[in-house]
VOTI-465875 format. One record per residue (C-alpha): residue number from 0; residue in three letters; x, y, z negated. Coordinates in pm, 1 decimal. Layout:
<sites>
nr;rest;xx;yy;zz
NUM;Ala;X;Y;Z $
...
</sites>
This chain:
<sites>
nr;rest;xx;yy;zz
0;Unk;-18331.4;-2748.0;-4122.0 $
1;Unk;-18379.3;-2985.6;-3846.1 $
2;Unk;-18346.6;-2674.8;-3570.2 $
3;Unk;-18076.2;-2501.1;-3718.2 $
4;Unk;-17898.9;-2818.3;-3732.1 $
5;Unk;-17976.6;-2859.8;-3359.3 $
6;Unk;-17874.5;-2455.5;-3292.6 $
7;Unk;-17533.5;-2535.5;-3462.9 $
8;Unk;-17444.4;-2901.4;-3263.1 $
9;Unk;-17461.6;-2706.0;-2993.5 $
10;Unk;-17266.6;-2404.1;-3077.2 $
11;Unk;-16965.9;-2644.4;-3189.1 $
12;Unk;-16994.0;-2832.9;-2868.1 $
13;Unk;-16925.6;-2456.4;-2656.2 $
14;Unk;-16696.6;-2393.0;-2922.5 $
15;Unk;-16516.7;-2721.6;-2837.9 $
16;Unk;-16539.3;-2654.1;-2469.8 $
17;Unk;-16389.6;-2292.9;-2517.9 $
18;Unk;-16100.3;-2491.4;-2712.2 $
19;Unk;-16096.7;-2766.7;-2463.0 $
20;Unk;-15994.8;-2469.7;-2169.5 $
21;Unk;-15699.0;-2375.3;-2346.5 $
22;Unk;-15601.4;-2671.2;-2453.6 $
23;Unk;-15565.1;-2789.6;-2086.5 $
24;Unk;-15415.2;-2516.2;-1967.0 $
25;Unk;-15117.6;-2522.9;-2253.8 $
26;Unk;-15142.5;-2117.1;-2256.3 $
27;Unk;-15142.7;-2154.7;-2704.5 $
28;Unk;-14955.4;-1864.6;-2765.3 $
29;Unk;-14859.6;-1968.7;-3151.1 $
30;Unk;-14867.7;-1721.4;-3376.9 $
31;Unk;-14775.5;-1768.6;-3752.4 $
32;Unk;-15005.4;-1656.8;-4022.1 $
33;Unk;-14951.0;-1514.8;-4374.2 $
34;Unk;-14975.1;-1830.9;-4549.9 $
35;Unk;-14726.2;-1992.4;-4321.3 $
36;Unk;-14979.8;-2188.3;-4124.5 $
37;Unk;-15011.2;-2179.6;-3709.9 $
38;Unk;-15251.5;-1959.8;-3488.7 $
39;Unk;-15331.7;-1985.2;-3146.2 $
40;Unk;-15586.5;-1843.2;-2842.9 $
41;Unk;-15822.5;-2152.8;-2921.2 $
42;Unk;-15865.5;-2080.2;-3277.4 $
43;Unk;-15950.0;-1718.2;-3213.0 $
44;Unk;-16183.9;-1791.2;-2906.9 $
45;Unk;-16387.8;-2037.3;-3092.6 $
46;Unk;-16400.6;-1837.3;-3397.4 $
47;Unk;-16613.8;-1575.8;-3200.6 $
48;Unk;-16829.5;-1790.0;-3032.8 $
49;Unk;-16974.6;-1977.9;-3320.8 $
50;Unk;-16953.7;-1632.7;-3564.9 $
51;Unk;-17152.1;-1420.3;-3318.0 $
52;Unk;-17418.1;-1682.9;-3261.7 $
53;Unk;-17497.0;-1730.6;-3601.6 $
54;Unk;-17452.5;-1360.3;-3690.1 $
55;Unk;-17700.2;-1299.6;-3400.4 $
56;Unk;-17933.0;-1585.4;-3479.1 $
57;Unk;-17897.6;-1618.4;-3849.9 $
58;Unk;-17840.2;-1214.1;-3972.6 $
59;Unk;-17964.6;-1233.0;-4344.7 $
60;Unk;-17697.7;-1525.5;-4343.1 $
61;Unk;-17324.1;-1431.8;-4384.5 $
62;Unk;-17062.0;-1616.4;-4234.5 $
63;Unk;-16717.2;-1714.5;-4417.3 $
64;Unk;-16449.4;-1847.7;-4086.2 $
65;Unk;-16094.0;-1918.0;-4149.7 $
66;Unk;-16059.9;-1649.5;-3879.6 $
67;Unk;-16240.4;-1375.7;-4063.9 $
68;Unk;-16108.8;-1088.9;-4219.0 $
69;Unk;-16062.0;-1161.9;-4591.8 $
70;Unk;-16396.1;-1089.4;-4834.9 $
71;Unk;-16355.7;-1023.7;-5181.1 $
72;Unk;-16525.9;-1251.7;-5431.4 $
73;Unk;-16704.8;-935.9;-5539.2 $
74;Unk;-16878.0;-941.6;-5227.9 $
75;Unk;-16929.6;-1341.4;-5189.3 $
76;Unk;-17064.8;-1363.3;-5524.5 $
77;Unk;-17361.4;-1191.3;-5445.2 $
78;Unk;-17394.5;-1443.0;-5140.6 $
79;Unk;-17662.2;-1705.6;-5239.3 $
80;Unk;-17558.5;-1923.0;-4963.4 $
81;Unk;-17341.6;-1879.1;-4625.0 $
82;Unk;-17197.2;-2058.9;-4336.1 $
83;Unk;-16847.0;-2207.2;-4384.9 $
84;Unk;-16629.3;-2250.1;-4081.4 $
85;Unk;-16300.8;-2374.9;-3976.7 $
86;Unk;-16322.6;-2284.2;-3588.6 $
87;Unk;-16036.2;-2528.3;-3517.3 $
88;Unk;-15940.7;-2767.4;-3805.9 $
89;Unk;-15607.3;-2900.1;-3668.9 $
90;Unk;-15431.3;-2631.5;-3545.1 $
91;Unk;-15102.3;-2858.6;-3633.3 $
92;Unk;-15283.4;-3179.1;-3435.3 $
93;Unk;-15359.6;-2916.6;-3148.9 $
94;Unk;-15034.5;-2804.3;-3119.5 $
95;Unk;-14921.7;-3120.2;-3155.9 $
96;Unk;-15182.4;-3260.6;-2860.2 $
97;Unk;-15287.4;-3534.6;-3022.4 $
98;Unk;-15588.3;-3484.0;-3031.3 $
99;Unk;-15726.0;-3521.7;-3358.5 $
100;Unk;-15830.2;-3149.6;-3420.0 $
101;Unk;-16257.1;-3074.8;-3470.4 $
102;Unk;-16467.8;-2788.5;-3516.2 $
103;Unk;-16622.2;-2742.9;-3831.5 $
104;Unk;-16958.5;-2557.8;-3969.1 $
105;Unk;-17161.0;-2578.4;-4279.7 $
106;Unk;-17420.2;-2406.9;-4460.1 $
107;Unk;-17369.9;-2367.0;-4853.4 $
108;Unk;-17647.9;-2313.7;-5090.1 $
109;Unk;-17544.5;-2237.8;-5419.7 $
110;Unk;-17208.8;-2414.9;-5392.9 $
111;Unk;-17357.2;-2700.2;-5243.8 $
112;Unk;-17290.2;-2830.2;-4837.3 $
113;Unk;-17663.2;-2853.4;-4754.0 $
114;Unk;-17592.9;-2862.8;-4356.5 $
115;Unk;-17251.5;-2964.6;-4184.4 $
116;Unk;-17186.5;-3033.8;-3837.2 $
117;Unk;-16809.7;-3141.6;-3688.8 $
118;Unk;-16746.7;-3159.2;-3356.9 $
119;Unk;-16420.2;-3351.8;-3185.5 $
120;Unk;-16362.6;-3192.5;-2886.8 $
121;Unk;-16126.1;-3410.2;-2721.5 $
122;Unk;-16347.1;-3770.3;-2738.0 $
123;Unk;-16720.5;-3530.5;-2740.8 $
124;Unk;-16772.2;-3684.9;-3057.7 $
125;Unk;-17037.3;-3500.3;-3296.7 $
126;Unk;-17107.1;-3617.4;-3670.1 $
127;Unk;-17341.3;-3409.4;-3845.5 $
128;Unk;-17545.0;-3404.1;-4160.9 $
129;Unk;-17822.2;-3186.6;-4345.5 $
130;Unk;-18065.9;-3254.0;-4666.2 $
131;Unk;-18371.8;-3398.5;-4604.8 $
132;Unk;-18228.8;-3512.9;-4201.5 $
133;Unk;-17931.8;-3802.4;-4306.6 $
134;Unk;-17609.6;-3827.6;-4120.6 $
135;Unk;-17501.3;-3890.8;-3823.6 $
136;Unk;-17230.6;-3979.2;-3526.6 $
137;Unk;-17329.3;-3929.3;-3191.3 $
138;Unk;-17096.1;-4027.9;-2923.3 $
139;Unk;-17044.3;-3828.3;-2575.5 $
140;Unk;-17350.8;-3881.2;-2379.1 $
141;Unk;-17521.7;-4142.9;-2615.5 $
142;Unk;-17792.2;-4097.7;-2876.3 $
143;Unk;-17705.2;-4043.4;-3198.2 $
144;Unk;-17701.9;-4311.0;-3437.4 $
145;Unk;-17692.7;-4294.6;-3860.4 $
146;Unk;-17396.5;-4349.3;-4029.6 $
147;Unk;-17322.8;-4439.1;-4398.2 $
148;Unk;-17017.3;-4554.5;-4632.4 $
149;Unk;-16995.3;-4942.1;-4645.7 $
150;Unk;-16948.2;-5173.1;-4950.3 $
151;Unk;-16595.7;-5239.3;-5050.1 $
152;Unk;-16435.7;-5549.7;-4879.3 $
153;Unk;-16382.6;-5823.1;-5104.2 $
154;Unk;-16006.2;-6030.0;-5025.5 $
155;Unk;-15920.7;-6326.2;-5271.0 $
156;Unk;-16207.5;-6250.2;-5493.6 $
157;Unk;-16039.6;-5889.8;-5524.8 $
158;Unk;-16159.1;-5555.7;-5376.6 $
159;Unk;-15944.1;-5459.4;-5039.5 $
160;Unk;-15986.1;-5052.8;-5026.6 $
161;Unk;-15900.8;-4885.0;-4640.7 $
162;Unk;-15745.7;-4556.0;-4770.0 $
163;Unk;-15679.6;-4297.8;-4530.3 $
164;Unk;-15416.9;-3976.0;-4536.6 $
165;Unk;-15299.6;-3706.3;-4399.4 $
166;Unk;-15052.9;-3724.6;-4131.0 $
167;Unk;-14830.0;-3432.9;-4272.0 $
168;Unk;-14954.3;-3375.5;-4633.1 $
169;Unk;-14831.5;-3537.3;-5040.0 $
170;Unk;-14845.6;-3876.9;-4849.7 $
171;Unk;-14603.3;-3980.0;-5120.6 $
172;Unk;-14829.4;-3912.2;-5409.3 $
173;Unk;-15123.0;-4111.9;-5206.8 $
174;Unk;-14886.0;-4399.8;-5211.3 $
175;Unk;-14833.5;-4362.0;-5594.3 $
176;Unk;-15189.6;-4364.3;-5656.0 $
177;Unk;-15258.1;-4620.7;-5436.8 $
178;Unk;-15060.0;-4854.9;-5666.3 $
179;Unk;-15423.9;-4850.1;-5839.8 $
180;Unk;-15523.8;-5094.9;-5591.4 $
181;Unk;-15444.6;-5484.4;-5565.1 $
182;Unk;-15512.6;-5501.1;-5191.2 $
183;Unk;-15512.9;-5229.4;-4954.0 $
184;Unk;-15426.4;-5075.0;-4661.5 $
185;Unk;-15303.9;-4718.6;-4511.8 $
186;Unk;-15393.7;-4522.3;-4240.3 $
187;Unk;-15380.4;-4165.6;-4164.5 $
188;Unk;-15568.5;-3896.9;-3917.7 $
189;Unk;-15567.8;-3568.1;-3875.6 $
190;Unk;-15819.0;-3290.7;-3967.1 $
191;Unk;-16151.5;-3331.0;-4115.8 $
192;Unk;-16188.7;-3682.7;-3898.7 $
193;Unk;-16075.3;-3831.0;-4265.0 $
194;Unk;-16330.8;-3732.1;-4415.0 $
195;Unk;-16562.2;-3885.7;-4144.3 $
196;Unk;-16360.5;-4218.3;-4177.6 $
197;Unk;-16525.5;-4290.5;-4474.7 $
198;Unk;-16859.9;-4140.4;-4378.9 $
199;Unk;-16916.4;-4372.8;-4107.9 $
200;Unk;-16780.4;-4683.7;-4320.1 $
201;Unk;-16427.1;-4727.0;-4152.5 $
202;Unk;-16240.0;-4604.5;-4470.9 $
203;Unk;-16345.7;-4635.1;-4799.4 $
204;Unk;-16132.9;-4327.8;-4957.9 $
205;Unk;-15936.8;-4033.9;-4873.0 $
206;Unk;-15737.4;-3869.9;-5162.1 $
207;Unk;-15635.4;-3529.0;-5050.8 $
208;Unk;-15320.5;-3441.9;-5295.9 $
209;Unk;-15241.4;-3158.6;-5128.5 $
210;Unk;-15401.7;-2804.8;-5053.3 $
211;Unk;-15718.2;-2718.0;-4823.8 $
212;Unk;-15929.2;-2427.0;-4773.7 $
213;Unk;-16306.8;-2436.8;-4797.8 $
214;Unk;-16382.5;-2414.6;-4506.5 $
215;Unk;-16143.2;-2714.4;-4430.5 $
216;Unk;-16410.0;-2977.5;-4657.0 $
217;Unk;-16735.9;-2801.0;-4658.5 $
218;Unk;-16903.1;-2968.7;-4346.9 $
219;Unk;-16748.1;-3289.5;-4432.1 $
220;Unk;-16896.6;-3290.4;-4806.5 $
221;Unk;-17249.7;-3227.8;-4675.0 $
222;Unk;-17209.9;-3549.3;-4396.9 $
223;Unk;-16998.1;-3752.9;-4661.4 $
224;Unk;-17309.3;-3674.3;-4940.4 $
225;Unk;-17578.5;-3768.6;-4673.3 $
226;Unk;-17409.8;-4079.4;-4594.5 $
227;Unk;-17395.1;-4192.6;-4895.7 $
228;Unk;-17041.3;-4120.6;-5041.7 $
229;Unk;-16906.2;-3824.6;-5262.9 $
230;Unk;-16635.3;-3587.3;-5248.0 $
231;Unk;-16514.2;-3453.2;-5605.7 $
232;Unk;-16220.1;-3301.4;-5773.7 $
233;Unk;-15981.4;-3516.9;-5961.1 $
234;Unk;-16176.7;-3528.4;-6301.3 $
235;Unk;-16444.3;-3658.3;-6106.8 $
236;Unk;-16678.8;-3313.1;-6159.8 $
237;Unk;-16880.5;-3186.4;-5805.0 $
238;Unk;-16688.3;-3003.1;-5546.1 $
239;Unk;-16856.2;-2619.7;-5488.3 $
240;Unk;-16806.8;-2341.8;-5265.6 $
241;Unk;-16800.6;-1967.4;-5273.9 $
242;Unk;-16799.8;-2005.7;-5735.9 $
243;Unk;-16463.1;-1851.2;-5749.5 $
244;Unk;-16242.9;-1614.2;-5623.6 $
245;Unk;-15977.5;-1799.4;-5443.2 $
246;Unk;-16086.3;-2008.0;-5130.8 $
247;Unk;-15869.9;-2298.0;-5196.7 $
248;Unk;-15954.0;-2642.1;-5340.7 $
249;Unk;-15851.0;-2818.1;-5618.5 $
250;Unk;-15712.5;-3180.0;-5507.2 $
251;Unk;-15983.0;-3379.9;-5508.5 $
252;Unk;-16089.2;-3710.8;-5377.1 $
253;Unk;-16316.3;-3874.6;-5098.2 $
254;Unk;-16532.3;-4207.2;-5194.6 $
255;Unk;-16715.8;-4440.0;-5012.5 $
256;Unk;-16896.3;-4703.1;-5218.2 $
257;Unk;-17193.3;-4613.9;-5398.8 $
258;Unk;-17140.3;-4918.7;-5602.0 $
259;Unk;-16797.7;-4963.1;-5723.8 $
260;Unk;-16710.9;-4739.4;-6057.6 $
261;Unk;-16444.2;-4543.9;-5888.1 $
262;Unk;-16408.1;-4338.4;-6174.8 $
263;Unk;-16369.0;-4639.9;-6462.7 $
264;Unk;-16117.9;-4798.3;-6176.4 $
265;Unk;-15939.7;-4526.7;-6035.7 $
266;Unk;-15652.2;-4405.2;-6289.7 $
267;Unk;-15529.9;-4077.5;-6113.4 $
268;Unk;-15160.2;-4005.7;-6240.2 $
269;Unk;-15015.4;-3666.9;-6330.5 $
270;Unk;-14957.0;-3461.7;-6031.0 $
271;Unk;-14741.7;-3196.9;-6017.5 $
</sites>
């Protein structure tokens, strides 16, 4: 586990630096997809540098990429675990030069993130994750350092939760279930970096109310998991990959806190 998860940091990084080029050179050539949702040069480019890697290194594993030609569940079912990637999660952020866009690659076992590895190619930041290893952030040209969700903070005897959104997605409906809380505050990223937020203890919860892709969540679940936190659907049962035949998620939610009974606490309204 420990060398794939070395194989695929560094595959993400060229991936990154293949984005990185055409990023800088502002050559994105936006195309629109099917479902509405942007394409450009970087998404593409990265796509086939991380796919034939792994299909060259990793051949009895298959690979499931945003950018891949659609597979029927009839095939995936058979699949008792594959790679999960979102070659450029962000394509709005990207667009958008902001900078908040990541690469994204997992390993699923059984519906389960066992590896995941996210890569932010604008700061060089990596966080990655695998069973048995822990998670971890490692900064551009520092070591690598563990990271895991922190304790709630506590403000006039009360819990204070950091809840993070997305920049462009049911931010509306966050703020209606934030009303759960007493004391809290709002921020909101772009991308899987969310997700990270609350890995590495700067946010304590992400509610995604909107829809995602698995390959948007799947290396974010495994570094979430292995830093303690969980990510799970609204009725509080496991997020899993590759079980059914659409690729989209449920809502679901992201929690930091080992301790605090998020599901006893945390009355989620109807949603329509």
């Amino acid at each position: 586990m420990q060398k794939m998860l070395k194989e695929i940091i560094k595959v993400a990084q060229k991936a990154g630096d293949k984005i990185l080029e055409i990023y800088q050179s502002d050559d994105f050539d936006v195309q629109i997809k099917g479902d509405d949702s942007p394409l450009t040069k970087a998404d593409i480019a990265a796509h086939h540098v991380i796919v034939d890697f792994l299909e060259a290194e990793y051949p009895e594993i298959p690979c499931l990429s945003e950018e891949s030609a659609a597979i029927d569940f009839s095939v995936r079912q058979q699949w008792q675990q594959s790679f999960v990637i979102d070659p450029l999660d962000g394509t709005k952020e990207f667009i958008a030069r902001n900078g908040e866009f990541t690469v994204n690659i997992a390993l699923q076992k059984a519906g389960k993130p066992i590896l995941g590895v996210i890569y932010v190619p604008v700061s060089g930041v990596t966080y990655y994750a695998a069973e048995g290893v822990g998670a971890f952030k490692q900064e551009k040209a520092q070591a690598a350092h563990p990271i895991k969700v922190r304790g709630l903070e506590q403000k006039q005897g009360r819990p204070h939760f950091t809840v993070v959104a997305s920049r462009r997605h049911g931010l509306d409906k966050v703020e209606t279930l934030c009303q759960n809380f007493a004391s809290y505050d709002l921020t909101s990223r772009g991308s899987s970096l969310k997700m990270c937020m609350v890995a590495e203890g700067s946010a304590d919860f992400y509610p995604r109310l909107a829809l995602t892709s698995e390959w948007d969540t799947a290396a974010a679940q495994a570094i979430v998991e292995q830093a303690g936190g969980q990510i799970v659907k609204l009725d509080f049962s496991p997020m899993q990959y590759n079980q059914k035949d659409s690729l989209l998620n449920p809502f679901f939610l992201v929690l930091g806190d080992p301790d605090f009974d998020w599901q006893s606490e945390l009355i989620v309204p109807e949603l329509d």
